[in-house]
N, C-alpha and C positions, 0 to 999 in steps of 0.2 A: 504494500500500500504506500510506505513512505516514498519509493523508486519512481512509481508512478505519479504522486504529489510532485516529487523533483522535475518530472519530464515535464509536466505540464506547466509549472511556476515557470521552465525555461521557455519551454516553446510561448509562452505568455509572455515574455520578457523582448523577443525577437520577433514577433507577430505584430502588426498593424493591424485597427480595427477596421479596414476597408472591408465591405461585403464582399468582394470577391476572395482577397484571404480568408476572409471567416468560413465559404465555402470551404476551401481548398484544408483549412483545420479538422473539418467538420471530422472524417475520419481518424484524428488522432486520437477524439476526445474518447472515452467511456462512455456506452450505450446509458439512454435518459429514459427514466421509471419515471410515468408521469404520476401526479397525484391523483386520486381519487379511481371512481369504476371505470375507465375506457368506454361499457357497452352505453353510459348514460353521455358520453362526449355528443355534443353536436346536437343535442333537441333540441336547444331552443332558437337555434339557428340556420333551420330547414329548409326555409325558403330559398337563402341563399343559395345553399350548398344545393339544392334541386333544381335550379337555375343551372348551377357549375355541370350539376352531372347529367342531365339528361341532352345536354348540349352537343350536336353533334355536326358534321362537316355540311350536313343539308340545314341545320337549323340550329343558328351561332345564337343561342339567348345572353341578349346583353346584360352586365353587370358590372355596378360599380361600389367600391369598398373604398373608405376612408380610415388611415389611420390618424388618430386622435391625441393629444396630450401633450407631455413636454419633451426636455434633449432625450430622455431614456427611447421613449418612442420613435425619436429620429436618428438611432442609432441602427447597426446596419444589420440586426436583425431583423427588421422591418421586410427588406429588403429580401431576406434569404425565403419569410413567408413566403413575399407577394410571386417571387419566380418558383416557388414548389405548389403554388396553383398554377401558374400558367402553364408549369409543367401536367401538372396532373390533370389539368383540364383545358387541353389546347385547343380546341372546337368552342369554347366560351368564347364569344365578346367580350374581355377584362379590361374596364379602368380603373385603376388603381392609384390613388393618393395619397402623400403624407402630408397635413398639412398640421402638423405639430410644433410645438413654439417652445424653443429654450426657455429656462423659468419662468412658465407662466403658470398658477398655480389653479387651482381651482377659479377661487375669487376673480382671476385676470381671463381664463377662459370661458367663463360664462358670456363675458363683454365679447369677446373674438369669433366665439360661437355662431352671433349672430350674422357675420357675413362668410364666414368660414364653412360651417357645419350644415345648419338649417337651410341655406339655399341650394347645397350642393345634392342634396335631399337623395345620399346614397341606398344602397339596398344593405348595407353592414356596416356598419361601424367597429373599431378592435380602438378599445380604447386605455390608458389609463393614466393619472395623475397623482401625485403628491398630497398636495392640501386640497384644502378646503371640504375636510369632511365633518367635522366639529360644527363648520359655518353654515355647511349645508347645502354649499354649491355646486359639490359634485354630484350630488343627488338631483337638484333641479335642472343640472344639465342632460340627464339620463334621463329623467322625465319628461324635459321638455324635446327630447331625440322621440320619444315613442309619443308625446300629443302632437308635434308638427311634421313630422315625417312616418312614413312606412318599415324605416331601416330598424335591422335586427341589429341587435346592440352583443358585441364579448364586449365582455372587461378581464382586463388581466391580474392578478395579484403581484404586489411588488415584488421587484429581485429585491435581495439583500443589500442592505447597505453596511458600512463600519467607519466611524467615527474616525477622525485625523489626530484626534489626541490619545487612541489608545492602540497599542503597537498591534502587528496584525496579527500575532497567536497570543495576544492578551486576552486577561479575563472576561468572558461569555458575558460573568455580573456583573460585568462595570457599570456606574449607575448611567453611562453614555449610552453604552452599549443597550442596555433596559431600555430607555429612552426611546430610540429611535425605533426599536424592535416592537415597541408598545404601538408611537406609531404607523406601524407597516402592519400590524394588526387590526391598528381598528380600518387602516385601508380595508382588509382581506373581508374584517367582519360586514362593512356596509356592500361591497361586492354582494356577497354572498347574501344580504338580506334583501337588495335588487334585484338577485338573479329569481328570489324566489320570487318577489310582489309584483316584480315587470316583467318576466320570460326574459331576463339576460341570460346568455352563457358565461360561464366565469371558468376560466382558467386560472388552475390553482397554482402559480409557478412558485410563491413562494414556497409554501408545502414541499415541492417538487428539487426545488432546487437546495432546502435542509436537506431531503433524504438524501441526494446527489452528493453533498459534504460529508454526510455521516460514515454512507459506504466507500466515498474513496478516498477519507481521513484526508480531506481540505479543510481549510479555513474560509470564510466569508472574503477576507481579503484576496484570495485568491483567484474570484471572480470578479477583482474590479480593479479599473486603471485610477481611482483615485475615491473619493468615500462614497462616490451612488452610481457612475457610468461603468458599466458591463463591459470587459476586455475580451478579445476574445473568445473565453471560455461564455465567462456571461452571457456573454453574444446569442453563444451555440446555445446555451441554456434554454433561456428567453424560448428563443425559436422552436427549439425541441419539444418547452411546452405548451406554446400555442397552438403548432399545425395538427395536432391531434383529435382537436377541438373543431378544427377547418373540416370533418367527415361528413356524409352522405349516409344515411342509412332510412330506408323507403319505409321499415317495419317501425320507425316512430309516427305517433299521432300526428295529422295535421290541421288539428282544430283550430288553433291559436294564429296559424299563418295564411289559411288559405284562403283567408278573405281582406287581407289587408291590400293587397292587387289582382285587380281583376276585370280582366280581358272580354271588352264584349265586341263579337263579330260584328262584320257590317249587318251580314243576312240574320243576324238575333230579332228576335221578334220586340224585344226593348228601343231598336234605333226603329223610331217614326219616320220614313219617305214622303216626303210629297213631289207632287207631279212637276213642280220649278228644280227639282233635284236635292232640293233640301234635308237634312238629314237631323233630328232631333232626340236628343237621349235625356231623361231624366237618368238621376244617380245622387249616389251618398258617396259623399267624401271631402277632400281638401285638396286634390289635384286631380288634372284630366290631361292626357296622352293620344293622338292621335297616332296609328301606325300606318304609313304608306303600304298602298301596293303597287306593282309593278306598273307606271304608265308608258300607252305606246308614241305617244304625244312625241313631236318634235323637240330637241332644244329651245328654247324659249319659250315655247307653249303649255309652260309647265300651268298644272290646273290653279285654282287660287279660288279660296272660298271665306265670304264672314263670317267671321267667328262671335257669335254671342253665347255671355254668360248670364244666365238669368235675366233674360231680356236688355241686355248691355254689352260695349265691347269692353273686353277684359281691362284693358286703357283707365277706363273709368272706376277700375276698383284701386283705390290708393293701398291697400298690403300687399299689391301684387309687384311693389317694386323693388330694390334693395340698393341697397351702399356695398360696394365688395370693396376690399381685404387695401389700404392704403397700401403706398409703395416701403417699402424699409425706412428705418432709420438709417444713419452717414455711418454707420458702424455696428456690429452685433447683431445683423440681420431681423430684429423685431416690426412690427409693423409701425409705423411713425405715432398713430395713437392706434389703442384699441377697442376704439369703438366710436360710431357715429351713428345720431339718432336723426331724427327731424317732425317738425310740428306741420307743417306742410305739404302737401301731395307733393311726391317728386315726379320728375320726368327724366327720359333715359337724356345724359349725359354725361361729360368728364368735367372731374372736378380739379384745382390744382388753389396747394395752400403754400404763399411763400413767406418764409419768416424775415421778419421786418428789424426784430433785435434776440440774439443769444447773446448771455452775459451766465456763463456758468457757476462763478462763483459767485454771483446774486443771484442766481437760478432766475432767470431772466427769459424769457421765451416771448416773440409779439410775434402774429401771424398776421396776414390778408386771404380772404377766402374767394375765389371767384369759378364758376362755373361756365362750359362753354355756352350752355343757351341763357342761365340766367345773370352772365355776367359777374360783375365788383357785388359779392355779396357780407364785407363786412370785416373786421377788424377784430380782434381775440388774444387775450390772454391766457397763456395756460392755465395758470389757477384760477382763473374764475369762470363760469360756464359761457360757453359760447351757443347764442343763437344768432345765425346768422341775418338778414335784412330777408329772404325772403321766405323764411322757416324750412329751407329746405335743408338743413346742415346745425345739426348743436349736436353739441360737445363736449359732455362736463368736464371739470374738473379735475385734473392732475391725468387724465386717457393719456396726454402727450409723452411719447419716451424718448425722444431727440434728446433732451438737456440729459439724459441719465444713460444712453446712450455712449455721448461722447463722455462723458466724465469715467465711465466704466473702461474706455480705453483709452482715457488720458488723451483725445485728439480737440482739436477746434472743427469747427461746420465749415464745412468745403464751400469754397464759393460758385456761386448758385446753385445751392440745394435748394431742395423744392417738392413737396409732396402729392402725390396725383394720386385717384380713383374712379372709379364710374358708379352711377346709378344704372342699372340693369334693369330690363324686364325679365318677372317671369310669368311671360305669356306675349302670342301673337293675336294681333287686331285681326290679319289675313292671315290665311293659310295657304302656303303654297307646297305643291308637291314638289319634295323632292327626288332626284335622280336615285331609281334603285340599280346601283350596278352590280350588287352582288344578291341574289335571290336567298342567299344563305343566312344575311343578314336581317336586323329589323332596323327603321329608319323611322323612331319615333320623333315629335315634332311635341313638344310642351305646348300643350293649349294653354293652359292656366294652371298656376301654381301658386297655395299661400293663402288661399279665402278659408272661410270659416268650415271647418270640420263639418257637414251636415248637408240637407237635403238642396240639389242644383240642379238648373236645367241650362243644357247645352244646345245649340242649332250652329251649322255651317249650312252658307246660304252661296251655293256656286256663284262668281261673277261670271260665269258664261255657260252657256247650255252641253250639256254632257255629264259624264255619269263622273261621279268623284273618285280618284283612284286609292280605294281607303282599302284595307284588310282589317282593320278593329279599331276600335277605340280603350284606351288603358286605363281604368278607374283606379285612385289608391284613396285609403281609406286608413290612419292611421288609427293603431288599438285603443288610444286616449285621447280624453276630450279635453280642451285646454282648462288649467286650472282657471278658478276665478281671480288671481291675482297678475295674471297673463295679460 
């Protein structure tokens, strides 16, 4: 056992934590006993994985998975998952993102969430975080993943950590070492108390990665490059006990999923025709999917139909739009603030804020806000809250991370810095078909995304006479209703 501890502290010493090394280690390390039953792996994340496995070279079902959280998350186990699905399932349409944030903790990612998370509106989420479980925010964030979207939620359990002040085969009881092990506990405990009251999956890595220590006489330190980031070994860890959880198996129940998307053909007796070629669906839910079919139609002559929602174009419904993800800060790669609200209907355009004064040692920050349609919209302090001139852009207080940024790595603001975003639709006025060039594929088109969870009525109204080149329409319907404080 010690010989073996030896080999791998070295190979850990000589190894970089690039996912491709991590690969290329993967066979040095010792076989991973995951925690818990194996046959219960993967129930509560069916949907997905029935997506992945029924996916075949005639019928590519698309899928998209979001990896969620902070630097742990963005490390290059991420990465070893996301290619042992593509492997294992290369007939899926896979996309695949990390869009996780160096320390941002619970409390910071609830704000991030909402242009991050919510609009990306994936079919899985693999999530996990640090804080904010005490405060409560990693809960409302998993709650508010299964009331605004359809996506099946893992959550992972912490790797191991070990403290900088106590050496790496020091005492287990150190009251540090207690500390932090307390809390990476009460992480595990509130996982596991969501996975039961929301159908998450919970990979137990922490569990997973004790027993790993126990049998082949490691220490905690020896899966990490410094007191919480996963080297190497950790790496493989991680990975090892996630993808087990990533399974297919057809003999679990599908009560809980199979109605959260749901596919209605053209020729269903639900889509009302009329003789102008109009096509009308009532439905329950909070997003609506159109899916092309093959048109014979020329280049340019692609079909084009109105789109009404509830007797309205989707245009008219103000939560149908969003603010996405600001450009970086000059340094640290964060997003410049995280988060932007607005009192006022927006409309899709780019936005760009430049700052007017940095003074770091008065924490000093002035911005100007201007928008491409609506122009010079206003003047801002970072600490105090900013609503813009025409409600379309606030911004509370201390969001901004430029001043803490550059102080984090000791630089000054480059000159002409300057920070951009766009207000986004989600949803089209027209609908136009698009070109199917692969028959294997689906070629959905977001009608409308983001209205209120509950009863809607949709019509496309061809603008020219012919028959609409549709194969279904995609209903999602998420398992929760939005809290009253939402």
């Amino acid at each position: 056992m010690q010989l073996l501890r030896s080999t791998l502290i070295l190979s850990l010493a000589l190894v970089a934590c690039s996912s491709d090394l991590l690969a290329q280690q993967t066979a040095k390390f010792a076989p991973v006993k995951p925690a818990g039953d194996p046959a219960t792996f993967g129930a509560n994340i069916q949907r997905t994985m029935t997506l992945l496995a029924t996916s075949t070279p005639e019928k590519r079902n698309r899928v998209r998975i979001l990896f969620y959280g902070q630097s742990v998350t963005r490390n290059p186990w991420w990465n070893v998952v996301a290619d042992d699905l593509r492997n294992r399932f290369p007939h899926a349409d896979l996309e695949i993102e990390n869009r996780a944030i160096g320390g941002y903790g619970g409390p910071v990612l609830i704000n991030t969430a909402e242009f991050d998370l919510y609009p990306f509106y994936p079919d899985l989420v693999i999530f996990h975080v640090w804080s904010g479980v005490e405060s409560g925010h990693q809960e409302k964030i998993i709650r508010r993943i299964r009331e605004r979207t359809t996506a099946e939620v893992l959550l992972w359990t912490s790797n191991l950590r070990w403290p900088s002040t106590v050496p790496p085969d020091g005492d287990p009881q150190h009251a540090s070492v207690l500390a932090k092990d307390a809390q990476d506990q009460a992480i595990s405990d509130l996982y596991f108390r969501l996975g039961r009251e929301l159908d998450c999956e919970v990979a137990d890595v922490r569990t997973g990665m004790q027993g790993y220590l126990k049998e082949n006489n490691l220490v905690v330190k020896d899966t990490l490059r410094d007191t919480v980031h996963p080297n190497a070994l950790g790496n493989f860890l991680i990975a090892e006990l996630v993808k087990p959880h990533l399974r297919y198996d057809p003999s679990f129940p599908d009560d809980k999923w199979k109605d959260l998307v749901t596919d209605v053909p053209i020729n269903d007796a639900r889509v009302q025709k009329k003789d102008d070629g109009s096509l009308t669906l009532n439905f329950q839910g909070n997003r609506i999917d159109v899916i092309a079919a093959p048109d014979d139609a020329a280049p340019g002559d692609a079909a084009k139909a109105d789109v009404l929602l509830d007797g309205k174009s989707p245009s008219q419904f103000p939560e149908l739009y969003y603010h996405t993800r600001p450009s970086p800060t000059p340094v640290a790669g964060r997003p410049a603030f995280n988060r932007i609200d607005h009192r006022a209907p927006l409309q899709v355009e780019t936005w760009t804020a430049r700052i007017l004064e940095c003074d770091l040692e008065k924490d000093v920050l002035r911005y100007e806000i201007s928008g491409s349609k609506t122009g010079p919209d206003g003047t801002g302090d970072h600490k105090q809250r900013f609503v813009s001139h025409s409600g379309r852009v606030v911004i509370e207080p201390r969001m901004w991370m430029v001043n803490w940024s550059l102080r984090y790595r000791k630089q000054s603001l480059p000159k002409d810095y300057k920070v951009t975003w766009e207000t986004r639709p989600l949803f089209v006025d027209v609908w136009q078909s698009p070109a199917v060039a692969d028959p294997s594929k689906e070629y959905p088109t977001v009608l409308a995304q983001g209205f209120k969870n509950g009863d809607h009525s949709l019509t496309l109204t061809p603008q020219t006479s012919g028959k609409l080149p549709i194969k279904a329409f995609r209903i999602y319907q998420p398992p929760l209703k939005v809290s009253e404080e939402e």
